[in-house]
C-alpha positions as CSV (number, residue, x, y, z in Angstrom):
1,X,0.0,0.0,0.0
2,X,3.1,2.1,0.4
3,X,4.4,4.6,-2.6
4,X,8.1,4.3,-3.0
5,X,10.4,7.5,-3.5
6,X,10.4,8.0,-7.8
7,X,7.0,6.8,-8.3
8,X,5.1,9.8,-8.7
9,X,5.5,12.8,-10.5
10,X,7.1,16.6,-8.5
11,X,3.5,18.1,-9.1
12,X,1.7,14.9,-7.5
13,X,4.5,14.6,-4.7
14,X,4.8,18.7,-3.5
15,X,0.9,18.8,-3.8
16,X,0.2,15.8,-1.8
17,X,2.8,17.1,0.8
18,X,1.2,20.3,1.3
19,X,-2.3,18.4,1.7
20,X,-0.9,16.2,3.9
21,X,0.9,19.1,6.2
22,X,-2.2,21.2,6.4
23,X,-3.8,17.5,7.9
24,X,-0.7,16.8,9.9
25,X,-1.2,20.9,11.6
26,X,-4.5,20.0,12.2
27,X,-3.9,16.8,14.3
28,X,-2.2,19.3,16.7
29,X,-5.1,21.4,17.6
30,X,-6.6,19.0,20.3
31,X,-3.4,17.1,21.2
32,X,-2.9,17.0,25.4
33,X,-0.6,15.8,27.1
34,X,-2.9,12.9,28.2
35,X,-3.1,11.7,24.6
36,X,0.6,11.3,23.9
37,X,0.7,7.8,24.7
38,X,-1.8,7.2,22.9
39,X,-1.0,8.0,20.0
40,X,2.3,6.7,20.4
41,X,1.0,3.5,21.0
42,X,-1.4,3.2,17.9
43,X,2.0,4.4,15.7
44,X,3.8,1.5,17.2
45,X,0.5,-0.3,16.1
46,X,0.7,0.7,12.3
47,X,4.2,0.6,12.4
48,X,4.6,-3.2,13.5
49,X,0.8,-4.3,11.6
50,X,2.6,-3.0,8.2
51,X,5.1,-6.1,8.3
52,X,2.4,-8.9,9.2
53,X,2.6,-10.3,6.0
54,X,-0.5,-12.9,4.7
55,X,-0.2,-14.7,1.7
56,X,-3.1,-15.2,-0.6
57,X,-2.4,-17.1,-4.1
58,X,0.3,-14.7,-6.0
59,X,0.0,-11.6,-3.5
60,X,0.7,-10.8,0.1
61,X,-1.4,-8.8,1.9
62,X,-0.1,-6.8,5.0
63,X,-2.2,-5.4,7.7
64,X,-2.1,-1.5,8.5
65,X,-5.6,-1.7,10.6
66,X,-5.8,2.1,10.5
67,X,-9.8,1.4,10.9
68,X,-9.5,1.0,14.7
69,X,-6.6,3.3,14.7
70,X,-8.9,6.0,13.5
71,X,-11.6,5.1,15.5
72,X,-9.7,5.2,18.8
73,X,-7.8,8.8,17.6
74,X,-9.8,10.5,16.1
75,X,-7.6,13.4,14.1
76,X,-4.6,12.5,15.9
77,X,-4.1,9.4,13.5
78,X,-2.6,12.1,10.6
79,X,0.3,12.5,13.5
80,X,0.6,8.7,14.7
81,X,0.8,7.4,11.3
82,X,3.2,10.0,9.8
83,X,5.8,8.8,13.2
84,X,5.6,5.6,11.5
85,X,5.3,6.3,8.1
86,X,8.9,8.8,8.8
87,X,10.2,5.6,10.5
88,X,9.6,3.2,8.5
89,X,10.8,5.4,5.4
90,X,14.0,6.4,7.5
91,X,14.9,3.2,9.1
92,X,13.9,0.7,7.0
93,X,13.6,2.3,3.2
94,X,9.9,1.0,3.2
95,X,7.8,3.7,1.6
96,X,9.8,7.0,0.5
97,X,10.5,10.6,1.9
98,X,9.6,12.2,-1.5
99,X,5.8,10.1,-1.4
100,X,5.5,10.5,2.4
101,X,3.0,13.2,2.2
102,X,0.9,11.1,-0.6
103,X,1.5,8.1,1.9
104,X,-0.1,9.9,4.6
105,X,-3.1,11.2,3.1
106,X,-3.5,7.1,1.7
107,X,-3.2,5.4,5.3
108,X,-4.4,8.3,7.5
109,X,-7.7,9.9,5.7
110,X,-9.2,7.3,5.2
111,X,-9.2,6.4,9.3
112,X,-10.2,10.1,9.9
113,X,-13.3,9.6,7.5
114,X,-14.4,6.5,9.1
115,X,-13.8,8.1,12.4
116,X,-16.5,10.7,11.2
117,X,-18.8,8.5,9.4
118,X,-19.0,6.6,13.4
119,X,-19.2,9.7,15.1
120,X,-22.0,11.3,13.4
121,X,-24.0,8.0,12.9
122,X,-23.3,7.4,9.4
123,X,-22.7,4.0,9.9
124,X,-25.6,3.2,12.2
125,X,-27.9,1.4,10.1
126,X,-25.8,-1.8,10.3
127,X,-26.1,-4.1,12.5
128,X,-23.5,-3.7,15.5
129,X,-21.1,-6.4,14.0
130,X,-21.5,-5.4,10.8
131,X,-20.7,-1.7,11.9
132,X,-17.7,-2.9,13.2
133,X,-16.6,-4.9,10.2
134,X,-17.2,-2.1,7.8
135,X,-14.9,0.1,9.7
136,X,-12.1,-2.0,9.1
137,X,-13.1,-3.0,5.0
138,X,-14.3,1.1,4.6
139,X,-11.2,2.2,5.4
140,X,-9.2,0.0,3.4
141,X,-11.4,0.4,0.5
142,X,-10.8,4.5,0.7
143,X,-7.4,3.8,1.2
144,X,-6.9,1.6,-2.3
145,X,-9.2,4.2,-3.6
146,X,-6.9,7.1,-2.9
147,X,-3.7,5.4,-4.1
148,X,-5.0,4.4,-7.4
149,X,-6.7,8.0,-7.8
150,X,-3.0,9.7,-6.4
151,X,-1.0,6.6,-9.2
152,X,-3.3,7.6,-11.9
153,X,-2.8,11.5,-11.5
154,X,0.9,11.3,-11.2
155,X,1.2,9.3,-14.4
156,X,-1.0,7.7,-17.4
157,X,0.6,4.7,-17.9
158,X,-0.3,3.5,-13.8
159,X,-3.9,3.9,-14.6
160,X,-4.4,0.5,-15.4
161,X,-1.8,-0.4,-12.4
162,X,-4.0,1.1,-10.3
163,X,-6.5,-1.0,-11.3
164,X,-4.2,-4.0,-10.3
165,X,-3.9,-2.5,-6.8
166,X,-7.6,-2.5,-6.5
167,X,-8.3,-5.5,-7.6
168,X,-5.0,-7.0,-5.1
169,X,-6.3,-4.9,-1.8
170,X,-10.1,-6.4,-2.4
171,X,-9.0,-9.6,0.3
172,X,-7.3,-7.2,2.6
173,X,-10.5,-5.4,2.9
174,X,-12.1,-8.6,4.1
175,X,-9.7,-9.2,6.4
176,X,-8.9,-6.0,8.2
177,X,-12.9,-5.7,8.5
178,X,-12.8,-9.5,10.5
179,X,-9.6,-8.6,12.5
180,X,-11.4,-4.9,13.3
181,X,-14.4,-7.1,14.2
182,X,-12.9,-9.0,16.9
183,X,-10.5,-5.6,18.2
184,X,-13.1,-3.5,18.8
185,X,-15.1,-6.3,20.5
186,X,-12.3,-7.0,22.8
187,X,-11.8,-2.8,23.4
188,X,-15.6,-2.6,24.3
189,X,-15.2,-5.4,26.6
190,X,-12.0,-4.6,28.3
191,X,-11.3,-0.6,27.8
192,X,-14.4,1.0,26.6
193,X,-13.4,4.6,27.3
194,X,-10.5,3.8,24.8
195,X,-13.5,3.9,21.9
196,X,-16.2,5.9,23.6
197,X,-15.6,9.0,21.6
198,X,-16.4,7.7,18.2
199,X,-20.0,6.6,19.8
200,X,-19.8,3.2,18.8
């Protein structure tokens, strides 16, 4: 799911960085103290999750399970997931600096849109359990949405790559909703307060 440094163009790189700032910025405005290990936690989350590799006939699908991440941060997850997104890029060449702001708007949007869509109710008309798969396949599915629709502005020719992606991320979505399923049913269990503001 990651972009790698070269892959997109300067216009689709500096634009996506300046989006993704503006996000980042904004994660900032109700960050206390309190919250720090929080989100610190939930980057270590993404950070490790990214590596769980699961192979599924001629792809492997990894695990980011930014749908519970955005459910228990709220807009903090632009700042949690760039720590790890700057980590892994830094430490471990995964991902790119150049694509990190493209990178971010991919994982993190995505969790802060099904953060809303919780908040306000959107999502209400399921079924509890369905509610809580649907977190985890939404976000995914915006997330493979956004990085085919960021491929295919940066160049032509990965239109019809990003309709490879698509196709490739349709398991993971399956899967992050089952594993989001069973995570948020342990959280409500054993630390409801941890969810409680996305009025699940």
């Amino acid at each position: 799911m990651h972009i790698s440094d070269g892959i997109l163009t300067s216009e689709v790189a500096i634009g996506s960085a300046i989006i993704a700032t503006s996000f980042l910025l904004y994660s900032f405005k109700d960050l206390k103290n309190k919250n720090i290990a929080i989100v610190s936690s939930m980057s270590a989350l993404f950070f490790i999750a990214s590596f769980v590799h699961i192979p599924l006939g001629f792809v492997q699908i990894h695990l980011i399970l930014i749908g519970i991440i955005g459910i228990i941060l709220g807009a903090q997850v632009f700042l949690a997931i760039f720590i790890a997104l700057l980590l892994q890029a830094t430490l471990l060449g995964y991902g790119g600096i150049s694509s990190l702001g493209a990178n971010l708007i991919i994982m993190s949007l995505p969790a802060y849109l099904i953060y809303l869509a919780s908040k306000y109710g959107f999502l209400d008309f399921f079924s509890e359990k369905i509610k809580y798969f649907m977190i985890g396949f939404l976000a995914v599915l915006l997330s493979t949405i956004f990085l085919a629709l960021i491929l295919a502005l940066s160049k032509e020719e990965y239109l019809y790559a990003s309709y490879t992606v698509f196709l490739a991320n349709v398991p993971a979505m399956f899967i992050e909703g089952l594993v989001t399923l069973f995570l948020i049913n342990y959280l409500k269990k054993s630390i409801p307060d941890l969810i409680s503001e996305a009025k699940l």
